[in-house]
C-alpha positions, 0 to 999 in steps of 0.5 A: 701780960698779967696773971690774969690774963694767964689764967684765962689763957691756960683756963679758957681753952681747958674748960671749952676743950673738956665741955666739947669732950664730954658732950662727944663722949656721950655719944663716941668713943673716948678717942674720939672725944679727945681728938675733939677735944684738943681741936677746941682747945687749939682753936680757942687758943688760935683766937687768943694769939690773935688777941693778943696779936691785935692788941700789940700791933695796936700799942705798937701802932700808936707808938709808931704815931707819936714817933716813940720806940715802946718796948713790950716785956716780955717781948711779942716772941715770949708772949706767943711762946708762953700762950703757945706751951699754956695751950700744949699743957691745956691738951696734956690735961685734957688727955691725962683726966680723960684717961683717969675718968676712964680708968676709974670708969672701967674699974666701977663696972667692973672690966677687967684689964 
């Protein structure tokens, strides 16, 4: 696990999430938007659990064939872990600029609160 792979990890399912929401937004409610959203960001990160699933049962299956124990740090559970709070924090700041951009919206033209 490298920065890099974390930084497509917590950049990938953001960018796919706010393109997913703003194109919705043209035509919903922000609400809307938003639950669609976090639904593209759980997927996506759906599809990077199981990448990176694959990826470890293939190291631990070539392992397995030349009869050698090959520890993974950090360890498969951790791996998951931090893919899975990426993805929850990749929903807040969906959730958290969606509200700014609304305020600021409703502000230009001029609502009241």
């Amino acid at each position: 696990m490298t920065w890099r792979w974390l930084a497509l990890v917590f950049g990938a399912p953001l960018l796919a999430g706010f393109v997913a929401a703003v194109l919705i937004r043209i035509v919903a409610d922000a609400t809307i938007a938003n639950a669609i959203g976090a639904f593209v960001v759980v997927m996506v990160m759906l599809l990077l659990f199981a990448s990176e699933f694959i990826a470890l049962d293939r190291m631990h299956a070539a392992c397995r064939a030349v009869g050698q124990y090959c520890p993974t740090f950090p360890g498969d559970f951790r791996r998951y872990s931090v893919i899975g709070l990426l993805g929850f924090g990749d929903v807040g700041v969906l959730y958290m600029v969606t509200l700014v951009v609304d305020e600021w919206r409703r502000r230009r033209k001029g609502y009241s609160a």
